[in-house]
C-alpha positions as CSV (number, residue, x, y, z in Angstrom):
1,X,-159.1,83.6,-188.4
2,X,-156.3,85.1,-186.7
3,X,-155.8,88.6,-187.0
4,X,-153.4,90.0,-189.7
5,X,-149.9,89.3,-188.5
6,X,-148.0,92.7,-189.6
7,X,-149.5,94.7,-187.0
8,X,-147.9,94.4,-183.6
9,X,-149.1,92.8,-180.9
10,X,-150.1,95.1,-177.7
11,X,-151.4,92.8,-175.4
12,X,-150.9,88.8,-175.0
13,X,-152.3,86.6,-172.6
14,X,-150.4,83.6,-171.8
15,X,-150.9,79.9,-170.5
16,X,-147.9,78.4,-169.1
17,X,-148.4,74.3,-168.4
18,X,-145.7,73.3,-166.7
19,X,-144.1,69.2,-166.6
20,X,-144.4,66.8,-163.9
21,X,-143.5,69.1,-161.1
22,X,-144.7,69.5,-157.4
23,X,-143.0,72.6,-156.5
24,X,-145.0,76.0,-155.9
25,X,-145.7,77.9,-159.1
26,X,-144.1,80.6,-157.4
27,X,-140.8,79.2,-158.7
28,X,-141.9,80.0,-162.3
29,X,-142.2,83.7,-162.0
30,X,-138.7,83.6,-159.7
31,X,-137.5,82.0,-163.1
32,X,-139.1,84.6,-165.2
33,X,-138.1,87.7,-163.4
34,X,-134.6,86.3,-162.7
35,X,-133.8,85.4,-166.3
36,X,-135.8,87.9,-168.2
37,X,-134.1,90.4,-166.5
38,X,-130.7,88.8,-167.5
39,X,-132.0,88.7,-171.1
40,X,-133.2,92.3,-171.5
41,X,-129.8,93.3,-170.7
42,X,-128.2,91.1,-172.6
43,X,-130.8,91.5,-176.0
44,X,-131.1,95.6,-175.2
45,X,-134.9,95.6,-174.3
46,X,-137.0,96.7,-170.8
47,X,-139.3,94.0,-169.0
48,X,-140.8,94.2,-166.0
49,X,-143.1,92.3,-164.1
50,X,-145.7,92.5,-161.3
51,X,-148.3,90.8,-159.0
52,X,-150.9,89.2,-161.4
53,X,-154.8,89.8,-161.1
54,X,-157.8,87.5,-160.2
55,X,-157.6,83.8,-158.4
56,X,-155.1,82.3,-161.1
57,X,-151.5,82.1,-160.2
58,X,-149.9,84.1,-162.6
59,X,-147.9,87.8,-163.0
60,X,-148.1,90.6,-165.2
61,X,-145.7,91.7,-168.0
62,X,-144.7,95.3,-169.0
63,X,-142.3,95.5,-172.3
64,X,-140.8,97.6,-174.6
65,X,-139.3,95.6,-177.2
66,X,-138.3,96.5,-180.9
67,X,-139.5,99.4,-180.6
68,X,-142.9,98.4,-179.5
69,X,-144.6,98.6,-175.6
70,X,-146.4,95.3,-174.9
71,X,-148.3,94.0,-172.2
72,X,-148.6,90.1,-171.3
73,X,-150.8,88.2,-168.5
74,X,-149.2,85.0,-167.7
75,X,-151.1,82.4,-165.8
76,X,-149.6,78.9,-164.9
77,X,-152.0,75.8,-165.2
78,X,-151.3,73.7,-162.2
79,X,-151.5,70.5,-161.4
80,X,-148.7,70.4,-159.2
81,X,-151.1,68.7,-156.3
82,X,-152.0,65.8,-158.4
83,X,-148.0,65.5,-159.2
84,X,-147.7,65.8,-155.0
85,X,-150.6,63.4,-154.7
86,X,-148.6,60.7,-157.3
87,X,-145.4,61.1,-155.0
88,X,-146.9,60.4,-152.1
89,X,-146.2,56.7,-151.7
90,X,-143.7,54.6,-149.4
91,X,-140.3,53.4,-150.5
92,X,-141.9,50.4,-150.8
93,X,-144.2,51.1,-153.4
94,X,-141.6,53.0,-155.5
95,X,-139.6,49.9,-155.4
96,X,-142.8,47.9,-156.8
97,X,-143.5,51.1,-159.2
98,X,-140.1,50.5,-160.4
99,X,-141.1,47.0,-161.8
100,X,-144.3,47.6,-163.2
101,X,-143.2,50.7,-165.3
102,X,-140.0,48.6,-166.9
103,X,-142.6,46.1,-167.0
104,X,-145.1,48.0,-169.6
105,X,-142.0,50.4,-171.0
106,X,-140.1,46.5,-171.7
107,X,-143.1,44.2,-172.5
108,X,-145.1,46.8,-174.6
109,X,-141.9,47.5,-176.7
110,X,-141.9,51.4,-176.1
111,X,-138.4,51.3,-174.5
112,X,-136.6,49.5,-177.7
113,X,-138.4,52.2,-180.0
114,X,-137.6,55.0,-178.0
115,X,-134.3,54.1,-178.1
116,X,-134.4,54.3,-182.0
117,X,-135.1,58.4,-181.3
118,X,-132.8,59.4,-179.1
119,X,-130.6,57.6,-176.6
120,X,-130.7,61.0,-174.1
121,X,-134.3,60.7,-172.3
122,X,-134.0,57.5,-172.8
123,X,-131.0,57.1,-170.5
124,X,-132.6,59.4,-168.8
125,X,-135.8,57.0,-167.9
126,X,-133.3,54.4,-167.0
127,X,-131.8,56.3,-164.9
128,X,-133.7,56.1,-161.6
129,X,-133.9,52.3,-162.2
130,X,-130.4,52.3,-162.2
131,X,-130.0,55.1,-159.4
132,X,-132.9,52.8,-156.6
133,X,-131.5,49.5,-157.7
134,X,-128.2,50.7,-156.7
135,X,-129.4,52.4,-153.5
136,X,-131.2,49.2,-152.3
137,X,-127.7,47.4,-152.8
138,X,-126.0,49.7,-151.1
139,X,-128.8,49.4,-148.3
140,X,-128.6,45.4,-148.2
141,X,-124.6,45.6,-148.0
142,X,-124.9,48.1,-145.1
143,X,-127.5,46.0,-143.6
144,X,-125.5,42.9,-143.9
145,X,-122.3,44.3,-142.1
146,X,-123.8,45.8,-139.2
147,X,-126.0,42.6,-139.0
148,X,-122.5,40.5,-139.1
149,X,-120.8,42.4,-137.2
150,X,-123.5,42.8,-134.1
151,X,-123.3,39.2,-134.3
152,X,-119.5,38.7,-134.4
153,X,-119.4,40.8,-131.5
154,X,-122.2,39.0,-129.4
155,X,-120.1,35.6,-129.8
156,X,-117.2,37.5,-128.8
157,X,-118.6,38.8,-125.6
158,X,-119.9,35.7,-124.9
159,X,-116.9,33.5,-125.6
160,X,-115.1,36.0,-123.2
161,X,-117.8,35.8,-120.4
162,X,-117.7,31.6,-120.9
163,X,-113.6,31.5,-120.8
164,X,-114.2,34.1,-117.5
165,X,-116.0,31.4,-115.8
166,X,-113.7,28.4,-117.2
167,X,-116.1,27.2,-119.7
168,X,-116.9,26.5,-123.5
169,X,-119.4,27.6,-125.9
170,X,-119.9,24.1,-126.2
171,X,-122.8,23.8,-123.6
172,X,-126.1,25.8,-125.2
173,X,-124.1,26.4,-128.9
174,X,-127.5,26.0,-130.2
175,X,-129.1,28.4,-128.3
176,X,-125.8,30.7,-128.6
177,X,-126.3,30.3,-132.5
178,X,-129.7,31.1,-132.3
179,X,-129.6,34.3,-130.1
180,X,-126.9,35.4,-132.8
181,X,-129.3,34.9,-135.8
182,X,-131.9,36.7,-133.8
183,X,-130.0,39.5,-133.6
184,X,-128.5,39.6,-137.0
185,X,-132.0,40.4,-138.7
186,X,-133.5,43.3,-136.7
187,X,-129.9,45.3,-137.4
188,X,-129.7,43.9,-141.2
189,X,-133.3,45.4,-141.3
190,X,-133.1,48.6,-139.5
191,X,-129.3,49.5,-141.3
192,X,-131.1,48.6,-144.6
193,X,-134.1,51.3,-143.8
194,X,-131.6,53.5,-142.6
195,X,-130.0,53.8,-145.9
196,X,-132.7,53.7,-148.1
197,X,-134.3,56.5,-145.7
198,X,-131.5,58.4,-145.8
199,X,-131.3,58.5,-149.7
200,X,-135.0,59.3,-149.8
201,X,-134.4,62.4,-147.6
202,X,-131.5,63.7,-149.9
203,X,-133.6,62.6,-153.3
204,X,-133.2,66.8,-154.1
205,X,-129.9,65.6,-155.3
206,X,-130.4,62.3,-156.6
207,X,-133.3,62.6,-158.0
208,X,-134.1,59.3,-158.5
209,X,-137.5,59.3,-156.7
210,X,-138.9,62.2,-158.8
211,X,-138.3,60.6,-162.0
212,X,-139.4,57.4,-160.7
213,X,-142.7,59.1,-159.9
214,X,-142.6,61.0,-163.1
215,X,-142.5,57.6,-165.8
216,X,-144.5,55.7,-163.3
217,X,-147.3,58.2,-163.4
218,X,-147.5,57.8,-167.3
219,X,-147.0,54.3,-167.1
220,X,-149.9,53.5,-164.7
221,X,-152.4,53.6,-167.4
222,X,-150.1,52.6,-170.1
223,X,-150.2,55.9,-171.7
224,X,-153.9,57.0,-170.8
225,X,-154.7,60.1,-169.0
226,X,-156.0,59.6,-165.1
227,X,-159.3,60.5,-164.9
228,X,-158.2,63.4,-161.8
229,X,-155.7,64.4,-164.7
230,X,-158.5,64.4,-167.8
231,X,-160.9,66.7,-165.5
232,X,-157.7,68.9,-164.6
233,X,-157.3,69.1,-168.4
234,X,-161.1,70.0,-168.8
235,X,-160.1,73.0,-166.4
236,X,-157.2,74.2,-168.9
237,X,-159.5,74.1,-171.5
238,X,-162.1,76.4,-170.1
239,X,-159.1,79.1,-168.9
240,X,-157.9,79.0,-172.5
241,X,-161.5,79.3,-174.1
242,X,-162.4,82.2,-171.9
243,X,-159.0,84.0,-172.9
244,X,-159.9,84.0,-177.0
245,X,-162.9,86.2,-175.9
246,X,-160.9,88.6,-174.5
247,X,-159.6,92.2,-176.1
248,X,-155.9,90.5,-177.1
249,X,-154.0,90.0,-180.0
250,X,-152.4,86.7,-179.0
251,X,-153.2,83.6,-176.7
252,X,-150.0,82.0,-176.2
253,X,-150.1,78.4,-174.7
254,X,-147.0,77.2,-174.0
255,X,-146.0,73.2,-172.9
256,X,-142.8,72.5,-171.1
257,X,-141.7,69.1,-171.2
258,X,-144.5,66.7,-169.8
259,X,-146.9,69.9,-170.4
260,X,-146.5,69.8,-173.7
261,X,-148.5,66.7,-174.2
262,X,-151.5,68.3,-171.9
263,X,-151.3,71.3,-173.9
264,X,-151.6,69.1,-177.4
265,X,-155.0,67.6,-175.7
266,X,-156.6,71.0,-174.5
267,X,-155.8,72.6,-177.9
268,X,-157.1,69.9,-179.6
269,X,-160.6,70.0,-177.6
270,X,-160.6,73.6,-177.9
271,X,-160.9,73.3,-181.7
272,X,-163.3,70.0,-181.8
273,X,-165.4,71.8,-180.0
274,X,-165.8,75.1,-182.0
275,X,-164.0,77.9,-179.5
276,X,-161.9,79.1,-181.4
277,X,-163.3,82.7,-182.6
278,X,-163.1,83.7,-186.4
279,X,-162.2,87.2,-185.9
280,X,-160.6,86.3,-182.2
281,X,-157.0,86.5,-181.0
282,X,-154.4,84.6,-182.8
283,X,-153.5,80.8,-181.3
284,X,-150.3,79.6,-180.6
285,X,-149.0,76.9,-179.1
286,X,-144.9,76.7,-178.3
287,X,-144.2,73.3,-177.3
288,X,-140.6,73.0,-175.5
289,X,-138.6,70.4,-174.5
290,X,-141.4,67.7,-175.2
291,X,-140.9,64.3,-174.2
292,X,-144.2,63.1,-176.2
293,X,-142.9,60.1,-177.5
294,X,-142.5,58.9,-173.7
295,X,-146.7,58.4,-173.7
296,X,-147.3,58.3,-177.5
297,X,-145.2,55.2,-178.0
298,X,-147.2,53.6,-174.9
299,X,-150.0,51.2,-175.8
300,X,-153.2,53.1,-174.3
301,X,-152.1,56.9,-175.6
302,X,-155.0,56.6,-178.3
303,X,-156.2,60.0,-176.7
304,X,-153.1,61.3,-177.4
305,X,-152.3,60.4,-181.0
306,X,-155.9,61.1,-182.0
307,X,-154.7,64.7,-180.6
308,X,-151.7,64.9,-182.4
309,X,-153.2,64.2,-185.6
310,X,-156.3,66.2,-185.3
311,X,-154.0,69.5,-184.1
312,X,-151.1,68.8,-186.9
313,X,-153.7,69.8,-189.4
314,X,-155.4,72.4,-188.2
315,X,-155.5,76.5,-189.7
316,X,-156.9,77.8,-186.4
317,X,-152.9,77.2,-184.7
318,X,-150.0,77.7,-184.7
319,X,-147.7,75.0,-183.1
320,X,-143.7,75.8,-183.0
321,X,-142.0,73.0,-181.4
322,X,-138.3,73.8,-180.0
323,X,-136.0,71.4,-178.3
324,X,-132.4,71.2,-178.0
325,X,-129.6,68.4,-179.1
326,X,-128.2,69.4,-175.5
327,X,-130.9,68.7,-173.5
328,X,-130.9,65.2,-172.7
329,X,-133.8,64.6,-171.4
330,X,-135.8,66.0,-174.3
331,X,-136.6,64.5,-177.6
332,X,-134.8,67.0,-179.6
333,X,-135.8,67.5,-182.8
334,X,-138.0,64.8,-183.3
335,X,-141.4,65.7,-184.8
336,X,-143.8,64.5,-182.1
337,X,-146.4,64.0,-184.6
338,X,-144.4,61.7,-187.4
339,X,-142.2,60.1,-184.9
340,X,-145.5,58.7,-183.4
341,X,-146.6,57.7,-186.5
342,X,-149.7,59.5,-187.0
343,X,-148.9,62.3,-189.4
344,X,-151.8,63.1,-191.8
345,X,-151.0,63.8,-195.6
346,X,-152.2,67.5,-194.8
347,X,-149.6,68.0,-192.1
348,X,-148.8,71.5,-191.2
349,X,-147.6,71.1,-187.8
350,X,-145.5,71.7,-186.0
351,X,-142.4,73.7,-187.0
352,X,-139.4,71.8,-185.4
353,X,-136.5,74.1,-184.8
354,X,-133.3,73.4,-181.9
355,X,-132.7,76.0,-179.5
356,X,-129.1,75.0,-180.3
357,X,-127.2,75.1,-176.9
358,X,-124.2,74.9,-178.2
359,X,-124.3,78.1,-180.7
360,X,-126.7,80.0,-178.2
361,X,-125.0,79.6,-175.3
362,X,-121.1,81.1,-174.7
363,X,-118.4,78.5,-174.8
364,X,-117.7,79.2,-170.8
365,X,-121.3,79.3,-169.9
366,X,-122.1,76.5,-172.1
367,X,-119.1,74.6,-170.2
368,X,-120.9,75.7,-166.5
369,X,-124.1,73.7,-167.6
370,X,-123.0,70.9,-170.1
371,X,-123.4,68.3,-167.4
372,X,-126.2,70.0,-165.5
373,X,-128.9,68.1,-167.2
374,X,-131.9,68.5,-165.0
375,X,-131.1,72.3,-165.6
376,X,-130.5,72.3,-168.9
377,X,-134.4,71.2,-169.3
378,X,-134.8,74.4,-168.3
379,X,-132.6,76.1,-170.1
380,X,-135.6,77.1,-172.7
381,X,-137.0,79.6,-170.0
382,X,-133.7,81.4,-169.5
383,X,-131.2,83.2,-171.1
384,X,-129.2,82.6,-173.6
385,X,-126.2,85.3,-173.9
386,X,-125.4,84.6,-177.4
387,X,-129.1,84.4,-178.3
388,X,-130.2,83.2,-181.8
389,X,-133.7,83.9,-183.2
390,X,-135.2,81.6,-180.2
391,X,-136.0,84.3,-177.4
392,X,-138.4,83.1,-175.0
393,X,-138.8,86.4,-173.7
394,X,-139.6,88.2,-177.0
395,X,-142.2,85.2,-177.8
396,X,-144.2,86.1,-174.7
397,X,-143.8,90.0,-173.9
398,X,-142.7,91.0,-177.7
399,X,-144.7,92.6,-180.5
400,X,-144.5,89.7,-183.1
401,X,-147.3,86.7,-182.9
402,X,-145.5,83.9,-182.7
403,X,-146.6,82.5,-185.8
404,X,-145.3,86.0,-187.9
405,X,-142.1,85.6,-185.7
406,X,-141.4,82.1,-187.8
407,X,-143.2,82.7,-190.6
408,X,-140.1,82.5,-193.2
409,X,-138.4,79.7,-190.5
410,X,-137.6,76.3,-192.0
411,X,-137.5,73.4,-189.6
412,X,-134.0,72.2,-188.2
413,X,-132.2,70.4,-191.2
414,X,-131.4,67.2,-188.3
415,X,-135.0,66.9,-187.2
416,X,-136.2,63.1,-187.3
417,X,-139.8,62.9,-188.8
418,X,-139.7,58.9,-189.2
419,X,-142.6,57.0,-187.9
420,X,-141.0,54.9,-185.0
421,X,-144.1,53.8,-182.7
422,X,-145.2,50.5,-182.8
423,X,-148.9,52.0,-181.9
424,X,-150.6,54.4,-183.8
425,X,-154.1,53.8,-183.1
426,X,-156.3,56.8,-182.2
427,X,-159.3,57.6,-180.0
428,X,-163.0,56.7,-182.0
């Protein structure tokens, strides 16, 4: 059993599993340093980080907080190539991704049931459809007029050139009419790519791609892991298993967005399978910003809801889960487990509580990021300058496990525990 949760914690190590996201993990210690740097001068502590150890991407953590010195290992779990790999298609195919993931989000009955949750991510999902359809409008118009207009102008030059030579169009119209459709397509085509090309290249803005990619990679398999995904999964497992042998007081996995769901799987076959030591470091799990409804609710997630339910139950864990009523593109304060509908009577987990933007957060800064959504997703590993008893910082360099750190903590009074998934079976 975890160790006695009054005595401080001296030394962490922590798992970070980031979402669906093909950038470098370099850009998650940039994050760290940046904004627990912020933090520790707004909250009155020290942190400090440097290089990590070993062949893991990761950094080390030096803290004094409340009045304790601390030392944390983080190390990110990537699968950032198999997200690179998933993008890597043609604007073609994310046009024909586009229909099969309304397909099985539409036909499957997900999308109306999401929907019943939380209208945010769910705009959010719809987004991108929205976003490409209008793009390849935008591309046919533009393709259309310079098309029209190449041809206006070819008649032109050639009604000038006939009237030089006193004579009509009259003779060969045919084969005028012809030459005029000939060129109309090539330029209707090539001002078409041109567009779509040219939104593709600036898709750091738009991002329309990227979430395509992102709900069409859960969508493939209706809700069921890749098998380069499940073996990646297998990977995070071992790490995790190797760190509750080690001289620690905590092993902190923690699930951003689409990471959440992988870390729900890897805790869940840690347990199963026995490797969790009885007098070992203490497990926790901090779930944040989860969109696991977005696979749970999918026909094929048995894997997952098996997970939830086996996880939601266990002693060997503990599982906070924190989203935000301000981040649209998270499931905020839905229960992942009862939303899915595969609570057990015995449900212990996990603790639901809002990161609540709008009290955390200063009225001007809160104002700077209210629209920024894609940031806001993010706001969970940042600062907060009027911060509440949510510190991301403190949960992963500070002296308290994170289960002692809630232990008198009720859940958010506006969290939505209703069973709302249409699918609840579970892996044999």
């Amino acid at each position: 059993m975890p160790r006695d949760p009054s005595q401080p914690v001296r030394r962490r190590r922590v798992f970070y599993i980031p979402g669906y996201d093909p950038i470098h993990p370099r850009r998650y210690r940039e994050l760290y340093r940046k904004e627990s740097a912020e933090q520790a001068a707004i909250s009155d502590y020290d942190i400090a980080l440097t290089p990590g150890t070993g062949d893991h991407y990761g950094w080390h953590v030096d803290a004094a907080i409340e009045g304790h010195q601390v030392s944390a290992d983080v190390e990110v779990l990537i699968w950032s190539d198999i997200v690179r790999d998933s993008m890597a298609t043609s604007i073609a195919a994310t046009y024909l991704q586009l229909v099969r993931t309304a397909w099985v989000y539409i036909s499957s009955g997900a999308l109306r049931r999401l929907m019943w949750l939380r209208k945010g991510p769910v705009i959010a999902a719809l987004y991108p459809v929205g976003m490409l359809v209008l793009q390849l409008l935008l591309a046919l118009l533009f393709g259309y007029l310079l098309g029209s207009v190449a041809s206006n102008a070819f008649f032109a030059v050639a009604a000038w050139v006939y009237e030089l030579f006193d004579a009509t169009m009259n003779t060969g119209h045919w084969a005028w009419v012809g030459l005029g459709r000939v060129l109309f397509w090539p330029l209707f085509l090539a001002g078409a790519m041109f567009v779509l090309r040219w939104c593709k290249a600036r898709d750091g803005k738009f991002y329309a791609y990227y979430l395509m990619h992102d709900y069409a990679f859960t969508a493939k398999m209706r809700g069921a892991n890749p098998p380069e995904l499940e073996a990646r999964m297998a990977v995070f497992t071992e790490a995790i298993a190797a760190a509750m042998s080690d001289n620690v007081e905590e092993v902190l996995v923690v699930g951003h967005s689409s990471g959440a769901h992988l870390a729900v799987s890897c805790l869940a076959d840690l347990i199963r399978a026995g490797r969790v030591p009885a007098n070992g470091p203490a497990l926790s799990f901090l779930s944040l910003g989860q969109v696991v409804p977005m696979i749970s609710f999918l026909p094929w997630a048995d894997r997952l809801r098996a997970d939830l339910h086996y996880l939601s139950q266990r002693d060997e864990v503990t599982w906070v889960d924190i989203t935000a009523p301000g981040d649209g593109c998270a499931f905020a304060l839905c229960d992942p487990v009862a939303v899915s509908g595969v609570a057990p009577a015995n449900q212990r987990w996990p603790l639901v509580i809002s990161a609540a933007f709008t009290q955390t957060l200063s009225p001007a800064r809160w104002k700077a990021l209210r629209w920024r959504f894609f940031r806001l997703h993010f706001q969970y590993l940042c600062a907060f300058d009027r911060p509440g008893d949510y510190d991301y910082f403190k949960i992963t360099a500070g002296p308290q496990l994170l289960g002692a750190r809630y232990a008198n903590r009720a859940p958010s009074k506006s969290r939505i525990d209703v069973p709302a998934s249409c699918y609840t079976s579970m892996a044999a």
